[in-house]
C-alpha positions as CSV (number, residue, x, y, z in Angstrom):
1,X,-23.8,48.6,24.9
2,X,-23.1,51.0,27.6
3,X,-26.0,52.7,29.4
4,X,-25.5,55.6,31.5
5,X,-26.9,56.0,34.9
6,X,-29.8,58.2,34.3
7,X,-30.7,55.6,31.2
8,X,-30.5,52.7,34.2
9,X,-32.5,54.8,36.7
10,X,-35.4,54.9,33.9
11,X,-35.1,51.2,33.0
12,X,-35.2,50.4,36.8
13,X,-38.3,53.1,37.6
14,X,-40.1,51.5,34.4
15,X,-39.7,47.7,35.5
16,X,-40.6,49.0,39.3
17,X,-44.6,47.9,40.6
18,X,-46.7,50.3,41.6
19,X,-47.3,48.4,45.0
20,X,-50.6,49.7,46.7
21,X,-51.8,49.3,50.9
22,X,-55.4,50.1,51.5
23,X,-55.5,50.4,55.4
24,X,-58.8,50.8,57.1
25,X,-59.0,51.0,61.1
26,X,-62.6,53.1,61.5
27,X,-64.9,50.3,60.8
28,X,-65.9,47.2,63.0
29,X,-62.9,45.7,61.7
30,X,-59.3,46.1,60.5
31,X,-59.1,45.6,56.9
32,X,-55.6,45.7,54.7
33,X,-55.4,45.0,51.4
34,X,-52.3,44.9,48.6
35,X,-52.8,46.1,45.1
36,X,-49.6,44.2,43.7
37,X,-48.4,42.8,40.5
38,X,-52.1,42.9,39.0
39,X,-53.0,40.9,42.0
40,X,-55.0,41.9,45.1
41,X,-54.8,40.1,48.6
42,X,-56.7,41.9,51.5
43,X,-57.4,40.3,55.6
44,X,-59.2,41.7,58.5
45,X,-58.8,41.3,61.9
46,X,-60.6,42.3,64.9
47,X,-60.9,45.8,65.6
48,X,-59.4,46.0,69.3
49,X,-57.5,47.9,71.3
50,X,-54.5,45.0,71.2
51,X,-54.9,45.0,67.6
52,X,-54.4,49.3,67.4
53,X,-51.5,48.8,69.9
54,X,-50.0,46.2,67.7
55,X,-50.9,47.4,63.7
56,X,-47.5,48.1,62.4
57,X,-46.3,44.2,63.0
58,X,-49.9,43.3,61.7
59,X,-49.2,45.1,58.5
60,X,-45.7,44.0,58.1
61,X,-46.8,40.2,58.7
62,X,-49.8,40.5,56.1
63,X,-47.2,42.1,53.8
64,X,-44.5,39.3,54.7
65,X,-46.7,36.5,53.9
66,X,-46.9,38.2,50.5
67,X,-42.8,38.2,50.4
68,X,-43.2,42.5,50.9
69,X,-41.8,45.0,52.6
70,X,-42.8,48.1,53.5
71,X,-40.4,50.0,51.3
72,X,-42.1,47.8,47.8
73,X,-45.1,50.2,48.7
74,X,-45.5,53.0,46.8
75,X,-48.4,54.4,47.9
76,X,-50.8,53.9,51.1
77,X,-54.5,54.8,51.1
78,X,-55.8,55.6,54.7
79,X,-59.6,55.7,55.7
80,X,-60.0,59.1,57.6
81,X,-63.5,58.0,58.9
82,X,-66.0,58.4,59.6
83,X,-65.3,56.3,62.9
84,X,-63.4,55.5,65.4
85,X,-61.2,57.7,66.9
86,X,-58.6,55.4,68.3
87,X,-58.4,53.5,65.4
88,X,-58.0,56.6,62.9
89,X,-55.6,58.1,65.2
90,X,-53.3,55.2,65.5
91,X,-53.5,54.1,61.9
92,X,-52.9,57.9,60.4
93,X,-50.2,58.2,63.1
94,X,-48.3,55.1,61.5
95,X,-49.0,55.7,58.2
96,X,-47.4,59.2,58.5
97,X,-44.5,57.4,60.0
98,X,-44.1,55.2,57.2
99,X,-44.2,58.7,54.8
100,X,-41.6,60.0,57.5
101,X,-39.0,57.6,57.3
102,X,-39.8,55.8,53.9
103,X,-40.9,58.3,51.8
104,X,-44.1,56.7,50.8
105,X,-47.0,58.5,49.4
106,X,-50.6,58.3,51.4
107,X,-54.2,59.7,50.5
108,X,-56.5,59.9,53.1
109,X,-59.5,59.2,51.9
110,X,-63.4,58.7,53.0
111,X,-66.1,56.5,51.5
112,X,-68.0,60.0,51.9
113,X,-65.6,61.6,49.4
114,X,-67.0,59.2,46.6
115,X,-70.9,60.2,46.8
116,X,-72.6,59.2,43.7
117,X,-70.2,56.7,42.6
118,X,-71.8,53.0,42.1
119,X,-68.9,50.9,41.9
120,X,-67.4,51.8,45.6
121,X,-64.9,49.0,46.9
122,X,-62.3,48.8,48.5
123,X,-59.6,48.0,45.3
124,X,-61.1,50.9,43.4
125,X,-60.1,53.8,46.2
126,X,-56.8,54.1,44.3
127,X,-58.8,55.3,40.9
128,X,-61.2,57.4,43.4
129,X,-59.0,59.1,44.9
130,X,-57.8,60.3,41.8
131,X,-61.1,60.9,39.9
132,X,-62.2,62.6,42.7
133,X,-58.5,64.6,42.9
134,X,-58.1,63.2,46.8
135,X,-54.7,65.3,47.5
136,X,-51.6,63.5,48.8
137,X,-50.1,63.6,52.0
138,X,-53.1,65.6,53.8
139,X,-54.8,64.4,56.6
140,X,-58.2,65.4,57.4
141,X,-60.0,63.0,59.7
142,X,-63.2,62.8,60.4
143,X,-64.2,61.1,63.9
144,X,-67.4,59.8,65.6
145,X,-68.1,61.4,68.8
């Protein structure tokens, strides 16, 4: 049997996980969590300046310990706030890196986006975001003064 490349390509695309990262820096703490392989893993640390200054090697350690990299996401979901504005600055500013370089969707998104919705949790902003149509790759944050 010989398969062409474009009959590979869809083969490879089919078999491929749709790898999630939830990343929330506006609360009290920093939460990440993976959506992978019908699994979900999720820490927090504290929310501190030293933590903000050092969140790309915390997300690629919590993804490490789960034998990921960055480029096995396919998509990042970012809390725009409300909240703090270091934190939402520093964590859109990465995350727009990681679209830069890697090519990997994001959706900012806000808890406020999902009024009237009961069943609000973190591993269900990837179906809110797209019941609620939360556009990709636009940032709009919102910070507290």
């Amino acid at each position: 049997m010989i398969l062409f490349s474009s009959e590979l390509e869809f083969i490879f695309k089919k078999k491929a996980k749709m790898n999630k990262l939830i990343i929330d820096v506006a609360n009290e703490k920093i939460f990440l969590m993976i959506i992978a392989n019908n699994n979900i893993y999720n820490i927090s640390y504290d929310n501190t300046k030293i933590n903000y200054e050092k969140l790309t090697v915390i997300i690629s350690d919590f993804l490490g310990s789960y034998s990921l990299k960055i480029v096995d996401i396919k998509k990042i979901y970012i809390n725009r706030g409300p909240g703090s504005f270091a934190g939402i600055r520093n964590s859109i500013s990465i995350v727009k890196a990681f679209n830069v370089v890697k090519k990997i969707d994001y959706y900012c998104y806000s808890f406020d986006d999902f009024k009237g919705e009961e069943n609000i949790s973190y591993e269900n902003v990837p179906y809110l975001c797209d019941k609620f149509k939360i556009k990709k790759n636009l940032i709009n944050p919102i910070y507290i003064s």
